[in-house]
N, C-alpha and C positions, 0 to 999 in steps of 0.2 A: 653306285652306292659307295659311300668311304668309308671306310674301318681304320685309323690312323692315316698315315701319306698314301695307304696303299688304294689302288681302285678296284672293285671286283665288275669285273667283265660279265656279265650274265648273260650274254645271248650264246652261250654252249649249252647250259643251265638248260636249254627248250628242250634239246634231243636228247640230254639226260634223264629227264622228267618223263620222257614219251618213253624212252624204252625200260625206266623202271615202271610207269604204268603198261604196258606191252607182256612185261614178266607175272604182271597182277592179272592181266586177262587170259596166259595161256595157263597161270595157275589154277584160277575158278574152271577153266575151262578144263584143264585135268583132273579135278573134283566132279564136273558137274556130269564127265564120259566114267572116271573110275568107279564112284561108291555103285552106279546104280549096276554096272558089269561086275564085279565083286556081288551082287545083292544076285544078281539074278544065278552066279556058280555055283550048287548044288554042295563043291566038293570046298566051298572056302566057309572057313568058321568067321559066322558075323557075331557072334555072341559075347569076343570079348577078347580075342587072340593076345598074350601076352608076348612081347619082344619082337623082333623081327624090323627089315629094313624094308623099301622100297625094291628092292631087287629080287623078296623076296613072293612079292606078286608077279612077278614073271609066270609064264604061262596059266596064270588065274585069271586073266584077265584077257581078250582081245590084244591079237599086236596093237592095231590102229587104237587105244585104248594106253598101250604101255608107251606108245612114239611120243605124248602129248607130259607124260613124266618127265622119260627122256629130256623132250627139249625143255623142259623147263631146267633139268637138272643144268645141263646148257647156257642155259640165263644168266645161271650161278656161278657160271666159271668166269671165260675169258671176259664178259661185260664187266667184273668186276675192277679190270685193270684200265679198262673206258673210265667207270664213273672216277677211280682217283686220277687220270689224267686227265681228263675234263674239270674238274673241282681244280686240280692245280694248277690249269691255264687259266681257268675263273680266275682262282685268287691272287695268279701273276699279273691280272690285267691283259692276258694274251688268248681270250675266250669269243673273238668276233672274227671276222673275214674269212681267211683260208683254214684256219682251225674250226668254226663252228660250220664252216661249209663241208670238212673233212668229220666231223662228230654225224653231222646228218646222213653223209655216205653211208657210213659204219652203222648207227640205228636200222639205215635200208635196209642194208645186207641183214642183220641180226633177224628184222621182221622176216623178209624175202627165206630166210633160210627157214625158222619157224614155221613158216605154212609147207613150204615142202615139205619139212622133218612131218609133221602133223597130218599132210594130206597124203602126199602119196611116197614119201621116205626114197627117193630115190638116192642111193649114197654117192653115186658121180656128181649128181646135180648139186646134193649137200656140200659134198667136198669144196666144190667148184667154188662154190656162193661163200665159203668160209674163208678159204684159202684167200679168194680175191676180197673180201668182206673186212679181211685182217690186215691188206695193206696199209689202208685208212689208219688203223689202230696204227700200226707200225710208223706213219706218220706224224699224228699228234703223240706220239711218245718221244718221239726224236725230237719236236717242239718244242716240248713240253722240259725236257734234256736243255735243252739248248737256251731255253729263256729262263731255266731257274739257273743254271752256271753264269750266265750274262746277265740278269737283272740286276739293275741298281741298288 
């Protein structure tokens, strides 16, 4: 694509798209486990509760129920600093080969950690898959660093 002299790189663009859709499916999927564990607690007010956070269904609800929040809240965090470092190696034209091979790693990881966080939460395993999950990131930033100081 051309937008003035510049080129926008798109093939980062795929693994951006998958894991904001990824964050779309453990969303619905943390709706479709909460309202009905909420519905069926005896001791939680469905009638209309005014105020309160997400934090504050804590033990209202099944752990395996609150993990699926959790990782969403997760989603929200460190992916957010993927999608503007991928968007900005798109729009430096440095969005294909060793960067969009390093954006796919990173989505892995994000997924791979998700179903653990979701299925059986083990926090060695989590740590593991994040810790290693974030080198990737750590690389397309330093990229991403390095070709907007140096682009033409």
């Amino acid at each position: 694509m051309m937008t003035g002299s510049a080129v926008i790189d798109t093939n980062i663009l795929q693994p951006v798209v998958v894991l904001a859709a990824w964050s779309m499916v453990i969303w619905l999927w943390m709706y479709a486990t909460r309202i009905p564990a909420l519905m069926r607690n005896p001791d939680y007010d469905t009638t209309g509760s005014i105020g309160g956070t997400g934090i504050d269904l804590r033990g209202k609800t099944p752990e395996s129920v609150q993990w699926k929040a959790d990782n969403f809240n997760h989603l929200m965090e460190q992916p957010t600093v993927f999608y503007a470092v991928a968007l900005a190696l798109a729009a430096l034209g440095a969005g294909s080969g060793p960067n969009a091979n390093l954006a796919w790693i990173y989505v892995g990881f994000r997924i791979v950690h998700s179903l653990v966080q979701i299925l059986v939460n083990r926090v060695v395993v989590r740590f593991t898959l994040h810790f290693v999950g974030t080198v990737p990131l750590i690389m397309l930033t330093i990229n991403a660093v390095t070709v907007a100081f140096h682009h033409p």
